[in-house]
C-alpha positions in Angstrom: 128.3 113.3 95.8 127.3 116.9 97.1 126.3 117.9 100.4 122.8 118.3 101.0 122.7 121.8 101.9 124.4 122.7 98.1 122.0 120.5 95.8 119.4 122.2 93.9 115.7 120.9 93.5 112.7 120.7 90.9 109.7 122.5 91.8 107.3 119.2 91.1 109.0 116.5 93.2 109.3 115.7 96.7 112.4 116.6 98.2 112.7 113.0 99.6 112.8 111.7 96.2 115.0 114.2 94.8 117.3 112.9 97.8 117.3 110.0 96.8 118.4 110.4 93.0 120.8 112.3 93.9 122.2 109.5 95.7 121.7 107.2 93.1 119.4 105.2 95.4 116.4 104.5 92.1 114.7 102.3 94.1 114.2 103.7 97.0 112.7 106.8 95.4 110.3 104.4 93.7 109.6 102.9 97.2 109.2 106.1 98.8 106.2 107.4 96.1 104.5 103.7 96.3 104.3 103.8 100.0 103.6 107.8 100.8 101.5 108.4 97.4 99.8 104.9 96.8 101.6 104.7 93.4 101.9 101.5 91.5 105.9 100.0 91.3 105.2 101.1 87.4 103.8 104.0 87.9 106.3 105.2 90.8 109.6 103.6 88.5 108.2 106.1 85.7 107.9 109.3 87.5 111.0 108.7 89.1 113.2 108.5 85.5 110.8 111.1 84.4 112.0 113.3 87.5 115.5 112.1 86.8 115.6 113.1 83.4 114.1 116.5 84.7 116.7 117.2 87.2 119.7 115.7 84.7 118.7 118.3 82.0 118.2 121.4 84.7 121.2 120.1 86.6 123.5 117.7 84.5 127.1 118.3 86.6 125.1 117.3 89.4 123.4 114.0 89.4 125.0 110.6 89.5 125.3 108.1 85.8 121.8 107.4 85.3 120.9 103.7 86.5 120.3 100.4 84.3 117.5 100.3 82.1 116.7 96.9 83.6 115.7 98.6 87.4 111.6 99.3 86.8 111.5 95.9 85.6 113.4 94.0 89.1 111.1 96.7 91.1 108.2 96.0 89.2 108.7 92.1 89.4 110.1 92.2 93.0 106.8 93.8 94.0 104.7 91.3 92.3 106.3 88.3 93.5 106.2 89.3 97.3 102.4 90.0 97.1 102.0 86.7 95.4 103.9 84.8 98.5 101.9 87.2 100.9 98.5 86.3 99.2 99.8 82.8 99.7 100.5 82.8 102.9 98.0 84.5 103.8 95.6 82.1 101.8 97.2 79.2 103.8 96.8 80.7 106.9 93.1 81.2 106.5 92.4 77.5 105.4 94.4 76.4 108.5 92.2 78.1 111.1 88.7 76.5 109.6 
């Protein structure tokens, strides 16, 4: 890993994320465009590896091994399932106070 003062960055991404890849931290990338941009988890998991693959071709000594293929889909599905248990508790909640 490289100190942050010597790593070299893409013109289209947010630094932030760029940080982030660089430390091999996928998800939190994909976190940081879905809260600061409003990007879906599939959406924000495909610009990332987009941006990945960007920075790996421009810089290739420089980046960590790529992640596992499987990551978009445990983001994707993580998401999904903690909305579902917040829409139910939510729905519970509202049916309790009638």
């Amino acid at each position: 890993m490289q100190d942050k003062g010597m790593r070299r960055y893409i013109e289209n991404a947010p630094v932030e994320v760029q940080d982030f890849i660089y430390e091999g931290n996928i998800i939190e990338a994909a976190k940081f465009l879905m809260n600061n941009l409003g990007m879906s988890p599939g959406e924000a998991y495909m610009k990332v590896k987009k941006w990945r693959a960007e920075m790996s071709a421009r810089f290739p000594e420089e980046l960590p091994p790529p992640p596992p293929y499987y990551l978009g889909r445990i983001i994707i599905w993580a998401t999904l399932i903690t909305m579902l248990l917040a829409g139910v508790v939510a729905f519970i909640i509202i049916s309790n106070s009638k």
